[in-house]
C-alpha positions, 0 to 999 in steps of 0.5 A: 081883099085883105090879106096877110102877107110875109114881108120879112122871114123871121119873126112874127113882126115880118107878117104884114096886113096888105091890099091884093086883088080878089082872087079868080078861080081857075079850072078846077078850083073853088073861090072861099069866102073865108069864115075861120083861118087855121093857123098851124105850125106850118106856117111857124115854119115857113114865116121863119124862113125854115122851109125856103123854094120859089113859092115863098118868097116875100110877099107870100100869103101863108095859111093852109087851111080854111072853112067858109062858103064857096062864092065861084067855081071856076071851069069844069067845077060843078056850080052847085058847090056856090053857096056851099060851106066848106072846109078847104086846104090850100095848099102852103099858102093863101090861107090868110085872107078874106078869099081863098081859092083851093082845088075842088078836090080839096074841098069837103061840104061841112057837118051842120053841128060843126063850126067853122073854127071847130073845122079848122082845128080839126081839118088837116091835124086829124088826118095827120094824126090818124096816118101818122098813127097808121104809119107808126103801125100803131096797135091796141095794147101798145104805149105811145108817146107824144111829144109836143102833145099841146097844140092841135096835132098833139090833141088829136093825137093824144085822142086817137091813141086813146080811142085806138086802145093803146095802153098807156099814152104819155105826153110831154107838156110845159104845165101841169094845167096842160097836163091835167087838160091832156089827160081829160083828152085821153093821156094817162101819163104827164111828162115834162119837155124833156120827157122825164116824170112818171111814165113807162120806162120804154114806148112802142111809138112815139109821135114827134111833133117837136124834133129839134135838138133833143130828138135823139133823147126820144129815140132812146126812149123807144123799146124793142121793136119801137118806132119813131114818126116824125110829124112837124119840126116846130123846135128846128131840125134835129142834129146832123149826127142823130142816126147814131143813135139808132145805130146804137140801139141797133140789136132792139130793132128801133126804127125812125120815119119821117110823115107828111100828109102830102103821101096820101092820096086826096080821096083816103084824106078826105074819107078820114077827115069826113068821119072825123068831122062827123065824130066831132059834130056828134061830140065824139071827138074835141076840137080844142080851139085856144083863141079866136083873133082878128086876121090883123092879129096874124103877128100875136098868134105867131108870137102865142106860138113861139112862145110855146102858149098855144094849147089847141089852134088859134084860129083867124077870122076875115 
């Protein structure tokens, strides 16, 4: 089959169309053959060599996400799944290429009304955005702050806290274009990158999608009680010293946390990406696809990417 494989970390030259034997499914997992691959921050992330570990060494597949029809099961996997189509996760890799294999429980059949790249799109920004939200301990009334509101994490976000009654969602963007896209998403205050512009002074949430560098300038922003998530780390790591800055604002009781989908439970991931599938084939929530390109183009989607281009997910096809 094809594949696209990291033949070098770090920049997007280093991705590499290669030939690999078609996969087998082991016990418990499913064979896919690949409609629309995701293509995430995430695998920015390891393409650079930012995320390092014995599963990514060169030759590494990446790609998380995919949605396709189910071609083999492998043992103890029920058959009737063959033929069904699916949207899958991965894991950290195997995602880009013309077959995937994913484990059964991290398989859901999809909505009729519901594209492969609309799935894609939707499938792990959705959750993570919703338990990001939930892990913030977000509540109606409140004002949130999200930061790198373009791609598709910030989108779902952006919804989510709009359909979730907050009083103010504000957004730090790199155009006004994106700013009046995110405010037909639900935005009701358009900042810039460095989140200055017409906002509210302080936030009770703000949901970072960016970190780097200028991350202790949002912890500021945060007012009493505030609390900070923490959800990707597409601009790199934040700098060593960044505490200091909660400490400072000690007597407003800030607080600042890390989310990773990988701490919920597969069933609670599955029950909330399933209605959220549902919503969006019902139109109740946008998935917002930015381009659609050949998985060949794998190198031009993460040069969109870290040129800062991408509004929405740019999705493979096999």
């Amino acid at each position: 089959m094809k594949a696209v494989a990291i033949q070098r970390f770090g920049s997007p030259e280093g991705l590499t169309v290669t030939d690999l034997p078609d996969p087998v499914p082991a016990a418990g997992q499913v064979l896919i053959a690949t409609g629309a691959i995701g293509v995430g921050g995430v695998d920015a992330v390891i393409r650079r060599g930012t995320v390092t570990g014995p599963g990514f060494a060169e030759g590494h597949v990446p790609g998380s996400e995919v949605a396709g029809t189910v071609t083999a099961v492998g043992h103890g996997v029920d058959p009737s799944w063959t033929g069904r189509r699916v949207w899958a996760f991965t894991g950290l890799g195997g995602g880009y290429a013309e077959q995937a294999l994913a484990p059964v429980e991290e398989i859901l059949p999809l909505p009729a009304d519901l594209s492969d790249a609309d799935a894609v799109t939707l499938g792990s920004s959705g959750v993570v955005a919703h338990f990001a939200l939930s892990h913030a301990h977000f509540t109606a009334g409140e004002s949130v702050l999200v930061r790198g509101a373009a791609g598709s994490l910030g989108v779902m976000t952006v919804q989510l806290a709009a359909r979730g009654g907050a009083g103010a969602v504000a957004v730090t963007t790199s155009s006004a274009e994106r700013g009046d896209r995110l405010r037909g998403l639900g935005a009701t205050h358009v900042l810039d990158r460095a989140g200055d512009g017409d906002g509210p002074g302080s936030y009770d949430v703000v949901i970072d999608v960016v970190a780097g560098a200028d991350l202790p300038s949002f912890v500021d922003r945060l007012g009493p009680n505030g609390r900070m998530v923490a959800v990707g780390i597409v601009g790199g790591y934040p700098p060593a010293d960044f505490g200091a800055r909660l400490l400072a604002a000690f007597r407003k009781s800030v607080s600042f946390a890390t989310f990773s989908a990988d701490t919920v439970r597969v069933s609670d991931r599955q029950a909330v990406r399933a209605e959220q599938f549902d919503a969006a084939a019902r139109g109740e929530l946008r998935s917002v696809v930015h381009e659609v390109l050949a998985l060949e183009q794998a190198p031009l989607a993460h040069r969109k990417m870290d040129a800062g281009e991408v509004f929405g997910r740019i999705v493979l096809t096999p």
